[in-house]
PyMOL commands that place a pseudoatom at each C-alpha (Angstrom):
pseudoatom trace, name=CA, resn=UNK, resi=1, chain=A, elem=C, hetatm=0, pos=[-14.242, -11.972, -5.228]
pseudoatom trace, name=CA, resn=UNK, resi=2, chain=A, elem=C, hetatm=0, pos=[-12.228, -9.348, -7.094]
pseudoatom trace, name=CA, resn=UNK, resi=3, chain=A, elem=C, hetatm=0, pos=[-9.199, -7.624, -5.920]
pseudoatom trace, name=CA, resn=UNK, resi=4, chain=A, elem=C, hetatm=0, pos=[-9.705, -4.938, -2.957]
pseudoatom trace, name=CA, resn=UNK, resi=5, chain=A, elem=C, hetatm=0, pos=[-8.264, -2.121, -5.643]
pseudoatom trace, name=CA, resn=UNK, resi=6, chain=A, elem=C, hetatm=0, pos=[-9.564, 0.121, -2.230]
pseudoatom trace, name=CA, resn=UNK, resi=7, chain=A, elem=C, hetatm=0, pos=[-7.329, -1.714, 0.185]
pseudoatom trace, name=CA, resn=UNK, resi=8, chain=A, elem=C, hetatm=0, pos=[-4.423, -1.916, -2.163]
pseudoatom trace, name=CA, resn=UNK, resi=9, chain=A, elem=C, hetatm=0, pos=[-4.367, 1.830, -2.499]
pseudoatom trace, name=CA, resn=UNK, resi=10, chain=A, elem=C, hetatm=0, pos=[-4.823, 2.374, 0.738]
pseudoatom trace, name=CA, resn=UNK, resi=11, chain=A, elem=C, hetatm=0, pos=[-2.135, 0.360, 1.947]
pseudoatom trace, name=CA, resn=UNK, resi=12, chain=A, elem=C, hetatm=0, pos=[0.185, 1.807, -0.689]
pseudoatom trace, name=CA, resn=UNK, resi=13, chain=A, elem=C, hetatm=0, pos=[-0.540, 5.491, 0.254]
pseudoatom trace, name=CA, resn=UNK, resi=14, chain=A, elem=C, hetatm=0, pos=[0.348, 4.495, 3.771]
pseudoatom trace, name=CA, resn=UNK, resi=15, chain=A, elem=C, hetatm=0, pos=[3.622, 3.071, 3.097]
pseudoatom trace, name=CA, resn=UNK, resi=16, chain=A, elem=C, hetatm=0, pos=[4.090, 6.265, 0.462]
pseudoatom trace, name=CA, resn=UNK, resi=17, chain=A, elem=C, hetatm=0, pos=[3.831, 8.958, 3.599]
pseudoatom trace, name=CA, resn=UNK, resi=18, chain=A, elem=C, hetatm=0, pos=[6.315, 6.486, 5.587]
pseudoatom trace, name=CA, resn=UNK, resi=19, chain=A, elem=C, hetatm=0, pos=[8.753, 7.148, 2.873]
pseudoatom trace, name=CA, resn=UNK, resi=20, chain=A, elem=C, hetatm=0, pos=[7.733, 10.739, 2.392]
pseudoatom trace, name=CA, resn=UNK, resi=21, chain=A, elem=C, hetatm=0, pos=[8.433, 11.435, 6.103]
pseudoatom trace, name=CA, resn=UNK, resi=22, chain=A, elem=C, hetatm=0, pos=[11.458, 9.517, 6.144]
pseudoatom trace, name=CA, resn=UNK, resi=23, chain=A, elem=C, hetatm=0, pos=[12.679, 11.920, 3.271]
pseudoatom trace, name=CA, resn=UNK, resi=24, chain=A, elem=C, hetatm=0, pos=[11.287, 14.938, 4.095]
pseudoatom trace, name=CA, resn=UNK, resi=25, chain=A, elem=C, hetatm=0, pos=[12.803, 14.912, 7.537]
pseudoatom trace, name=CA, resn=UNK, resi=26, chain=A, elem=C, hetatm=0, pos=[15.207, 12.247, 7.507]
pseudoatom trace, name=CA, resn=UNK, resi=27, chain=A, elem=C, hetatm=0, pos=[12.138, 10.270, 10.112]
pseudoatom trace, name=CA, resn=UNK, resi=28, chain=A, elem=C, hetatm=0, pos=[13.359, 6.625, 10.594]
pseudoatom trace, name=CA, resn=UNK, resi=29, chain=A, elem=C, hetatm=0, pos=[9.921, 5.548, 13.191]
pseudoatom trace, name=CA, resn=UNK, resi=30, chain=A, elem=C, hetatm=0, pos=[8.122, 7.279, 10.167]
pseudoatom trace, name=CA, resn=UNK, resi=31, chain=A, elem=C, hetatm=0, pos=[9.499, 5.255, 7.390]
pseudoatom trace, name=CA, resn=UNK, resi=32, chain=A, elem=C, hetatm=0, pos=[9.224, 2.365, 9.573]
pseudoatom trace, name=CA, resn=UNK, resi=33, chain=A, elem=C, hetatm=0, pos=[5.534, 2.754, 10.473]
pseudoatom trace, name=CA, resn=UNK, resi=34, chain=A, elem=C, hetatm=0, pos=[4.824, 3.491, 7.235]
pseudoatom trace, name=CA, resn=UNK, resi=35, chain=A, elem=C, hetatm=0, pos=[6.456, 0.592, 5.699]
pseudoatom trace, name=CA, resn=UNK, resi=36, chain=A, elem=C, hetatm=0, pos=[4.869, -1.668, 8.293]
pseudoatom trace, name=CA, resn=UNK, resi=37, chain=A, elem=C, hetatm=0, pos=[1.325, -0.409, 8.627]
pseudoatom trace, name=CA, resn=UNK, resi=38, chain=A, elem=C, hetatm=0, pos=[2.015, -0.426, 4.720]
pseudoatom trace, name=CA, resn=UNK, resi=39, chain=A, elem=C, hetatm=0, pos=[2.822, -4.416, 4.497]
pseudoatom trace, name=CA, resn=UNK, resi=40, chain=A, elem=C, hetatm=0, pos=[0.047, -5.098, 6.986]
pseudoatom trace, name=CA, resn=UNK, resi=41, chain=A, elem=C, hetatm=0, pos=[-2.333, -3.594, 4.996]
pseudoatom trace, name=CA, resn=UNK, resi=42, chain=A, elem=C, hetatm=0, pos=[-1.424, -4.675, 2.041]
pseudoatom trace, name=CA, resn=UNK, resi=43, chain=A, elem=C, hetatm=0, pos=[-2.085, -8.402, 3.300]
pseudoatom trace, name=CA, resn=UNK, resi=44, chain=A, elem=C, hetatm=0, pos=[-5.101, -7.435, 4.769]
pseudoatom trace, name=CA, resn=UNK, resi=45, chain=A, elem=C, hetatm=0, pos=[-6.046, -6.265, 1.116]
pseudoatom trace, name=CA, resn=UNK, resi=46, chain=A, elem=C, hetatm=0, pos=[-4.883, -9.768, -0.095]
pseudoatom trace, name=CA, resn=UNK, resi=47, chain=A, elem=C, hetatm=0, pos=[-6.928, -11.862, 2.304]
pseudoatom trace, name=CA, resn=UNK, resi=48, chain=A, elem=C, hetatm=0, pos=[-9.856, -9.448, 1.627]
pseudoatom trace, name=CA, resn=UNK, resi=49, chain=A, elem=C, hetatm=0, pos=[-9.681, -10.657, -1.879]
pseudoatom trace, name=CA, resn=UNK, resi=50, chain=A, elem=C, hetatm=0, pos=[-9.986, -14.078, -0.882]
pseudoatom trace, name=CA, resn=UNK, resi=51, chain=A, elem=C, hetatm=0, pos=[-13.312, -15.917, -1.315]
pseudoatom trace, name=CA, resn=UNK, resi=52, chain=A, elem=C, hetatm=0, pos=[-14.828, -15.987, 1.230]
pseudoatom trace, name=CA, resn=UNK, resi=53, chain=A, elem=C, hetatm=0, pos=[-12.930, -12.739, 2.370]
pseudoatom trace, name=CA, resn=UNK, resi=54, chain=A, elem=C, hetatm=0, pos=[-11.275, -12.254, 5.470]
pseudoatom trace, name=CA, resn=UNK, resi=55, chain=A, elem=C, hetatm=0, pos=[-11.626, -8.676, 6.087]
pseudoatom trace, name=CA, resn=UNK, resi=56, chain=A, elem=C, hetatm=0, pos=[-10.590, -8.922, 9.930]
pseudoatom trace, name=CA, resn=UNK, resi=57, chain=A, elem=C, hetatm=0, pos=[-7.008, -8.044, 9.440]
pseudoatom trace, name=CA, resn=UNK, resi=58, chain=A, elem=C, hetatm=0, pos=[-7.208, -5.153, 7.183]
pseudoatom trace, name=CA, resn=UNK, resi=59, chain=A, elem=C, hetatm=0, pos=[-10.154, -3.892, 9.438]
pseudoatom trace, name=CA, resn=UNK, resi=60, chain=A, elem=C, hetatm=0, pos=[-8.389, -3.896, 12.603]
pseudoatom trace, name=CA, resn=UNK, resi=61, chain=A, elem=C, hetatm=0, pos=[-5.067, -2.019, 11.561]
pseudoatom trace, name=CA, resn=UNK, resi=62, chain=A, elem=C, hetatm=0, pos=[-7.490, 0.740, 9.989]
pseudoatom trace, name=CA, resn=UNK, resi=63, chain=A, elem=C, hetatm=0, pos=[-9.012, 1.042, 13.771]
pseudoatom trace, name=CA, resn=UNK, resi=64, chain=A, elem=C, hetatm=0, pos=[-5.330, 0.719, 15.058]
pseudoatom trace, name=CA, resn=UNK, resi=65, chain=A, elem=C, hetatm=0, pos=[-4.313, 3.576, 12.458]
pseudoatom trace, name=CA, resn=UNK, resi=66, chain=A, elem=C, hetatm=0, pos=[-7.328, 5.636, 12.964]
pseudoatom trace, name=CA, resn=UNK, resi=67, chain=A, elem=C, hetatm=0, pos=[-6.634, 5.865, 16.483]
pseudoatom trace, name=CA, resn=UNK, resi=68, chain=A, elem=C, hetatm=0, pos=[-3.232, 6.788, 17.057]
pseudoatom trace, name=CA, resn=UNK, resi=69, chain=A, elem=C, hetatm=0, pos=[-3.302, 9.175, 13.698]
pseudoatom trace, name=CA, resn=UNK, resi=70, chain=A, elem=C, hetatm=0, pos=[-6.535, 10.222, 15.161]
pseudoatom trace, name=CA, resn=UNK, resi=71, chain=A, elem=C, hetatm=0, pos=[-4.715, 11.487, 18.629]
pseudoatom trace, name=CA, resn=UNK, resi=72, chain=A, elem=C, hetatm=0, pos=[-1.834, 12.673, 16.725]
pseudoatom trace, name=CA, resn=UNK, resi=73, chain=A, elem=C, hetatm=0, pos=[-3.895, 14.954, 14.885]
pseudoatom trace, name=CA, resn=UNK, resi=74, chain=A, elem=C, hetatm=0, pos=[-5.479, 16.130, 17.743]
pseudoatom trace, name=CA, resn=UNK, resi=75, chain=A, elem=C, hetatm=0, pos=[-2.441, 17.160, 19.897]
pseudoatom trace, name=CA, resn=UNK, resi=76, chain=A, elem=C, hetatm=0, pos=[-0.718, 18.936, 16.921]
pseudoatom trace, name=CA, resn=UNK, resi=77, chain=A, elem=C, hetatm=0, pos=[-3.987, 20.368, 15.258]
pseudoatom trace, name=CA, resn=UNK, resi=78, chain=A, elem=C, hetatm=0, pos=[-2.175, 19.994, 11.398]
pseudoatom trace, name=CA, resn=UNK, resi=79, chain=A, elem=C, hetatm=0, pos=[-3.948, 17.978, 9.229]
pseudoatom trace, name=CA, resn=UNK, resi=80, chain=A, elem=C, hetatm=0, pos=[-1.197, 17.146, 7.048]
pseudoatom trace, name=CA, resn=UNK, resi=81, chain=A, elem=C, hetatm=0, pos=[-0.311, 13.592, 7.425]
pseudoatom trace, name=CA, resn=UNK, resi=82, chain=A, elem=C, hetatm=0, pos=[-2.135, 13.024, 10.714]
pseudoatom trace, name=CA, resn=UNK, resi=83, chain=A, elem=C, hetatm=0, pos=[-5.206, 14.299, 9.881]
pseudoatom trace, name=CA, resn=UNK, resi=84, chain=A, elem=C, hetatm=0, pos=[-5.361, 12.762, 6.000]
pseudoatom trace, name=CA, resn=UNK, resi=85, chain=A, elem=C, hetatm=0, pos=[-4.441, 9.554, 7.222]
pseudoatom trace, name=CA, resn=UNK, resi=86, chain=A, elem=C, hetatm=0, pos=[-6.936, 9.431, 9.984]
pseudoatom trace, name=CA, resn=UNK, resi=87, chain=A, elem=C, hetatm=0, pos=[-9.659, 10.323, 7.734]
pseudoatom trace, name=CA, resn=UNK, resi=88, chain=A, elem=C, hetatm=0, pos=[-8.566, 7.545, 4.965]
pseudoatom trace, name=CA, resn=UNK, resi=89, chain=A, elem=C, hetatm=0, pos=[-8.181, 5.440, 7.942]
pseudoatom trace, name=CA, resn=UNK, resi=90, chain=A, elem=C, hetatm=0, pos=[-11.832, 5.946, 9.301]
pseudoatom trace, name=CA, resn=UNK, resi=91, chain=A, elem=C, hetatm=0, pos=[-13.271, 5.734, 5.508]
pseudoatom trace, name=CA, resn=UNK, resi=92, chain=A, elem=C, hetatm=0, pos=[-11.718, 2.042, 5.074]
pseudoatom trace, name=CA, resn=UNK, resi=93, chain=A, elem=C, hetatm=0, pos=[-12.875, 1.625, 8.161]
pseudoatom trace, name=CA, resn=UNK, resi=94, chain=A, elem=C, hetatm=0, pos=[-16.782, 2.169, 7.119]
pseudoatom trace, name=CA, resn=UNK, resi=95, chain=A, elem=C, hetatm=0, pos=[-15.908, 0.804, 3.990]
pseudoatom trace, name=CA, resn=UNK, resi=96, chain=A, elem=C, hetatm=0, pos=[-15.379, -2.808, 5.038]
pseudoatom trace, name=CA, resn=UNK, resi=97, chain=A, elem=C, hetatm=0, pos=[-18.209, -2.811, 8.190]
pseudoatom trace, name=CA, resn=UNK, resi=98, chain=A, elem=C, hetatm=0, pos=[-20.348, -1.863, 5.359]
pseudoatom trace, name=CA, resn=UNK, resi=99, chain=A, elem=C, hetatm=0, pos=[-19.182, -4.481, 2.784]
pseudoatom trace, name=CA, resn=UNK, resi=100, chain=A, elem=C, hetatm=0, pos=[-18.043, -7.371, 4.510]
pseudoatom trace, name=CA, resn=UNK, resi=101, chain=A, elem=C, hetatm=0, pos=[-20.473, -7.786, 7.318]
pseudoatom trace, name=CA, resn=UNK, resi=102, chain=A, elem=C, hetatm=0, pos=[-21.540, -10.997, 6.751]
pseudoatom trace, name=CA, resn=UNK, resi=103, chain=A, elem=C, hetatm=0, pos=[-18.084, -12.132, 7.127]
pseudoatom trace, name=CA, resn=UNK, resi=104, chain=A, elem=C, hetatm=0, pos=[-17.544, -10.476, 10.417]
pseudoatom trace, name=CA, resn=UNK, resi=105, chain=A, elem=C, hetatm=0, pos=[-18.406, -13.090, 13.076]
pseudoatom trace, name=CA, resn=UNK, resi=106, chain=A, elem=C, hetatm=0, pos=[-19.775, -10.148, 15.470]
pseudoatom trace, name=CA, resn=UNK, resi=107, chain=A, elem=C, hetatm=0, pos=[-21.683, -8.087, 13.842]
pseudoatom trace, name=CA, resn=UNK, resi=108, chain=A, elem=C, hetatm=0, pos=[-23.155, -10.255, 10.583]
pseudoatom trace, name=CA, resn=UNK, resi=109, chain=A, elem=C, hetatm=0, pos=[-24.288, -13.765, 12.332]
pseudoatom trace, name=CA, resn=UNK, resi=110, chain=A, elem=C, hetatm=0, pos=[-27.760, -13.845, 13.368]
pseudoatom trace, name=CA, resn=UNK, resi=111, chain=A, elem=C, hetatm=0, pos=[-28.553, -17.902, 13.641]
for i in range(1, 111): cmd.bond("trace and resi %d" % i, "trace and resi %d" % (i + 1))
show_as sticks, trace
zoom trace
């Protein structure tokens, strides 16, 4: 399996707005989230890789990350990082149902 290029991005541009928000208004939770979601993903992007992959991981912080970006966006109405990461967030998301779903033990297993 080649390397998830799309996770590795993703997971980068994550830990990017961390350190964006920490420096654009001095946001410590920011650069830690960031930074952590980041790391996570970035290992999720790893195992992904893997053959066979193991997309579980990288899946389930995208839901986690869609979510609370998703209501963040929603009670401020500004899409700018809330709404960008929500929609990256939701796209990865797809992404790996769509690719990996014979990997998935719920959804690809029909014995």
């Amino acid at each position: 399996m080649p390397a998830d290029i799309w996770g590795f991005a993703y997971a980068a541009t994550v830990a990017a707005g961390g350190v964006l928000g920490y420096a654009k208004a001095g946001s410590v939770p920011s650069l830690a989230a960031g930074l952590t979601f980041g790391a996570i993903l970035g290992y999720g992007a790893f195992l992904t890789s893997q053959e066979p992959p193991r997309p579980l991981l990288q899946l389930g912080t995208s839901l986690v990350l869609a979510g609370m970006m998703g209501a963040r966006w929603s009670r401020s109405g500004k899409f700018m990082p809330p709404g960008v990461i929500c929609v990256l967030s939701c796209a990865m998301l797809a992404r790996g149902l769509m690719m990996h779903n014979r990997y998935l033990p719920l959804i690809g297993k029909s014995d």
